[in-house]
C-alpha positions as CSV (number, residue, x, y, z in Angstrom):
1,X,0.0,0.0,0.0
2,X,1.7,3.3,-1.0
3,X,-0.1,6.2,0.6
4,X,0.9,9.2,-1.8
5,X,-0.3,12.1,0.4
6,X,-1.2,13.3,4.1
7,X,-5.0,12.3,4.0
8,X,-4.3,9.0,2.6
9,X,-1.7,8.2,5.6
10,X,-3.9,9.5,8.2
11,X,-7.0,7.4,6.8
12,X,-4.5,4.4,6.2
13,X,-3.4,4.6,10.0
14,X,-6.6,5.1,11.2
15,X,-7.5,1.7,9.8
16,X,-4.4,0.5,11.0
17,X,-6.1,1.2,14.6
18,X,-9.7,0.1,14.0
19,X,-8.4,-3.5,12.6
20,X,-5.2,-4.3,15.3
21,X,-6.0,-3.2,18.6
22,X,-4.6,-3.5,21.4
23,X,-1.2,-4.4,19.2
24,X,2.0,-2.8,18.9
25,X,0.6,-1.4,15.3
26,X,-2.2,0.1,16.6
27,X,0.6,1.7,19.3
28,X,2.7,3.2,16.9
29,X,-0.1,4.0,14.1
30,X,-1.9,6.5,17.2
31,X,1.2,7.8,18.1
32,X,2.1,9.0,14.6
33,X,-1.5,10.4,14.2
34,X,-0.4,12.7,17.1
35,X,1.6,14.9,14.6
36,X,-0.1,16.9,12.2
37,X,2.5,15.2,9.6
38,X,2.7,11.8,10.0
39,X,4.8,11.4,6.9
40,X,7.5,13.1,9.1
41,X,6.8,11.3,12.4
42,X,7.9,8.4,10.6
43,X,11.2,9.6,9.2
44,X,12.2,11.2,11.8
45,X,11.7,8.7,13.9
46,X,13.5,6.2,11.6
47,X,16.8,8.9,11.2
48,X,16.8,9.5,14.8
49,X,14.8,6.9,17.2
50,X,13.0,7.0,20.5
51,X,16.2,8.4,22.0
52,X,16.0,11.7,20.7
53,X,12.7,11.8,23.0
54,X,10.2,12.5,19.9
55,X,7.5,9.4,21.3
56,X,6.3,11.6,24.6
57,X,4.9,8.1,25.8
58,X,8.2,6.6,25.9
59,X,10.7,9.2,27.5
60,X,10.4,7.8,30.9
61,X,11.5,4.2,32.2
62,X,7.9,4.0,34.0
63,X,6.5,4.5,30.6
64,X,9.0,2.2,28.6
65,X,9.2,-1.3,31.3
66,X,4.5,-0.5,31.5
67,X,4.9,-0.8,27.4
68,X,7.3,-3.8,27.5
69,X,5.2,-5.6,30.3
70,X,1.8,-4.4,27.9
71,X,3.4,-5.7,24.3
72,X,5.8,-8.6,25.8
73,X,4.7,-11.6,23.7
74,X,4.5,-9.6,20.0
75,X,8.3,-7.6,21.6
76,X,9.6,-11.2,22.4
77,X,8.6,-12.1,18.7
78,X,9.7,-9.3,16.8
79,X,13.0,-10.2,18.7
80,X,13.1,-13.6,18.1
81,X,12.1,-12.6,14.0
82,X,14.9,-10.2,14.8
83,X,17.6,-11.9,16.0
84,X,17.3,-14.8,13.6
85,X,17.1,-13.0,10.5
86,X,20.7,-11.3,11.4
87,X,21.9,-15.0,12.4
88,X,22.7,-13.5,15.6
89,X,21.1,-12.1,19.1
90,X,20.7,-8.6,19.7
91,X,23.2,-7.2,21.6
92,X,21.0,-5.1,24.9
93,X,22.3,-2.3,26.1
94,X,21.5,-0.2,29.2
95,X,18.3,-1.4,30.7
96,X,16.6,-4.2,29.2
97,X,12.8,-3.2,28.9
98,X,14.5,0.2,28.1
99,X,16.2,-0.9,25.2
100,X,13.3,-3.7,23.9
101,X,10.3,-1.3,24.3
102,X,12.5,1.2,22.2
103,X,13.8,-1.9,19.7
104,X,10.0,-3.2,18.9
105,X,8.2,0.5,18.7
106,X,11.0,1.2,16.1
107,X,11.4,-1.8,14.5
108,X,7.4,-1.8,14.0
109,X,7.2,2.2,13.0
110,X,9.9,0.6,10.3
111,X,8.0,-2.2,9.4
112,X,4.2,0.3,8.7
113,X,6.5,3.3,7.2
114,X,7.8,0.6,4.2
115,X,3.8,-1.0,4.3
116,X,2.9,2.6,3.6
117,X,5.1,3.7,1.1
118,X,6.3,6.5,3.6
119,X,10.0,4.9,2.8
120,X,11.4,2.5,0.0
């Protein structure tokens, strides 16, 4: 699916959260609609990650080890997915939920953007 301009994204990600809830798709697809231009929520996010603070919801380690706990079976797969298709395990560094809740919300916001057509 290549969404070509702004309305198309939104109304894509909107469906995004009416068909997946309660998954990390539906996460990352309401966080994105936060921005009035989710085009650029998504590469921003991709140049410069969760660590340059641009997810408000996951600043915090309260807010990043409640997201791990809430999404552990579909972060332990995307891991698992993860860490076989590079043929080797991930290396973790700092704090674990930290790093994984960080790891899956990008990894996913990767995985919609190229489902979108917001990269290639």
């Amino acid at each position: 699916m290549t969404c070509s301009n702004q309305s198309n994204l939104k109304s894509a990600l909107k469906n995004i959260i009416a068909q997946d809830a309660d998954k990390l798709r539906t996460y990352v697809a309401s966080e994105a609609l936060e921005y009035n231009d989710p085009q650029s929520f998504f590469t921003n996010l991709i140049a410069h990650g969760c660590i340059s603070g641009m997810v408000s919801s996951l600043i915090y380690y309260t807010d990043t080890h409640a997201f791990f706990d809430d999404h552990y079976d579909e972060i332990e797969t995307l891991r698992q997915d993860t860490e076989e298709n590079l043929g080797e395990p991930l290396t973790i560094k700092g704090d674990m939920k930290n790093f994984l809740a960080w790891f899956a919300f990008e990894e996913t916001a990767y995985q919609l953007a190229l489902e979108l057509g917001v990269i290639s």
